[in-house]
C-alpha positions in Angstrom: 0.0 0.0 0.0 1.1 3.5 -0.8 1.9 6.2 1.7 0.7 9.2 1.8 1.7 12.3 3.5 -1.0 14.3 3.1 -3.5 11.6 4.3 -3.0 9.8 7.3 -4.7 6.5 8.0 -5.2 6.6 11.8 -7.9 5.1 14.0 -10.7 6.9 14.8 -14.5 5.3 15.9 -17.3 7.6 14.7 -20.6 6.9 16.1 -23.8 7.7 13.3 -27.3 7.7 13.9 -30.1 6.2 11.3 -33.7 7.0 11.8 -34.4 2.4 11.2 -31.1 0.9 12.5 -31.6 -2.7 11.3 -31.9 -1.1 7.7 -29.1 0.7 7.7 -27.3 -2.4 9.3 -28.7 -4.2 6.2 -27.8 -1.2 3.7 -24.4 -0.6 4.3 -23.5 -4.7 4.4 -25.2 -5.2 1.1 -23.9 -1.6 -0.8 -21.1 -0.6 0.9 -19.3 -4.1 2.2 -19.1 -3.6 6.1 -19.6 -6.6 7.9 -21.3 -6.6 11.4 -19.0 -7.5 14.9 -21.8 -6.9 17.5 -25.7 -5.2 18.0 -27.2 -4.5 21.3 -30.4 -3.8 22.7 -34.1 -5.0 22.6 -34.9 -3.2 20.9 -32.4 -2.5 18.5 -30.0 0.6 19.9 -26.4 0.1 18.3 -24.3 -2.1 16.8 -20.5 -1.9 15.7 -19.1 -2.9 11.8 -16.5 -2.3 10.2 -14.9 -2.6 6.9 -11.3 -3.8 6.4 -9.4 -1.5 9.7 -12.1 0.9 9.3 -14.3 0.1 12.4 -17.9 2.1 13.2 -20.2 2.3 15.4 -24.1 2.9 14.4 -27.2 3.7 16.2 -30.9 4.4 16.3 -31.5 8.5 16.8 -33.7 9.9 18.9 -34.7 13.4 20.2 -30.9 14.7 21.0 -29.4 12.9 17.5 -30.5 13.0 14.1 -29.3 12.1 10.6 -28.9 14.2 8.1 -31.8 13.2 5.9 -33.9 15.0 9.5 -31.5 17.9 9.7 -31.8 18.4 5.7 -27.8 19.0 5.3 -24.6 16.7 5.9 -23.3 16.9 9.3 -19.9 15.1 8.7 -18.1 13.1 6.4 -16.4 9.9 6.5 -13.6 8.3 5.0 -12.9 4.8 4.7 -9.6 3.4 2.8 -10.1 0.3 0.8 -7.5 -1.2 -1.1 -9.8 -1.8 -4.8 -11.5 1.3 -4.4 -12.1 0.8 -8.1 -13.9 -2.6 -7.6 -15.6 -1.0 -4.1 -16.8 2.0 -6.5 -18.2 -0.5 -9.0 -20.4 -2.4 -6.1 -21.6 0.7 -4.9 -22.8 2.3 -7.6 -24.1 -0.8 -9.0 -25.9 -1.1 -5.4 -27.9 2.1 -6.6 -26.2 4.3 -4.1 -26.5 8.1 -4.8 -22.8 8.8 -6.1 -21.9 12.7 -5.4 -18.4 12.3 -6.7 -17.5 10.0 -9.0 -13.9 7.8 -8.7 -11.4 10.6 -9.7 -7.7 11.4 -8.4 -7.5 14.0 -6.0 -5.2 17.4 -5.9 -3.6 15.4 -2.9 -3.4 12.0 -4.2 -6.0 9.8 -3.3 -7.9 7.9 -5.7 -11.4 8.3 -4.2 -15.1 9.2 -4.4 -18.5 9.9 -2.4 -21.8 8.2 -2.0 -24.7 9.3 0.4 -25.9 6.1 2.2 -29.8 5.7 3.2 -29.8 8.1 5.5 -28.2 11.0 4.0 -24.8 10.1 5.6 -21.8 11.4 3.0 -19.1 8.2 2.4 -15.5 9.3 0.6 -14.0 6.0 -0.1 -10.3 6.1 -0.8 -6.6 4.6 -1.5 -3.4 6.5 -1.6 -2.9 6.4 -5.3 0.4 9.3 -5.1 2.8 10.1 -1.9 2.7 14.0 -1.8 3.3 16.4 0.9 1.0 18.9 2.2 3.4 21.3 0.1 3.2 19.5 -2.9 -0.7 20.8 -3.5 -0.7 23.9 -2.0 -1.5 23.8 1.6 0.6 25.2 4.5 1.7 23.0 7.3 1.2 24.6 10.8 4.9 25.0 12.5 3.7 22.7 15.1 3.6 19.8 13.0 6.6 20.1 11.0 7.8 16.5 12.0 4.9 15.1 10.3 7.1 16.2 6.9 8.3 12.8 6.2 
């Protein structure tokens, strides 16, 4: 796998509500690949999935959380590396997902593109097609972080 500078790969678990849980359990299995480690609840509160390293963590909203298809605008976006993000876009879109950006190579180097799940959630699906430094494409890396350079 390709490095990138510009995009690191660390660990992070984001937690995001869906108005029917068990669909969007079913939904992103079937379109986007993740596989389910746990649920809990009776009824239905939460479960965690994850695809390849990328792990998640879903659950039902209710009056403090909403998903964006409620709030009528994104609230976040995600991005999940995959390896064949070529063969991923392919499933997807043949899954009848709503693509918003189709596969293209990015200004900083990742092959990638977006898809709005079921309920209004924005996906960027991605691989590290070109190594290039923050520099390389324009930005400005903060003084504090100038041993990330390498």
């Amino acid at each position: 796998m390709i490095a990138n500078r510009s995009v690191p790969v660390d660990t992070v678990l984001p937690h995001i509500f869906y108005r029917d849980l068990a669909a969007a359990i079913d939904w992103l299995t079937k379109t986007f690949g993740f596989a389910e480690h746990y649920r809990y609840g009776d009824p239905l509160s939460g479960a965690q999935m994850h695809l390849g390293d990328a792990w998640i963590m879903v659950q039902s909203t209710r009056a403090d959380r909403a998903a964006p298809a409620q709030l009528g605008a994104y609230t976040q976006s995600l991005t999940i590396f995959v390896e064949d993000v070529e063969s991923h876009f392919q499933r997807t879109k043949s899954s009848g997902a709503t693509i918003i950006e189709e596969l293209n190579e990015t200004v900083y180097g990742e092959l990638q593109y977006g898809a709005l799940d079921l309920d209004g959630h924005l996906w960027l699906f991605s691989r590290h097609a070109r190594d290039l430094s923050p520099e390389q494409w324009g930005a400005t890396l903060a003084p504090a972080n100038s041993r990330h350079r390498n």
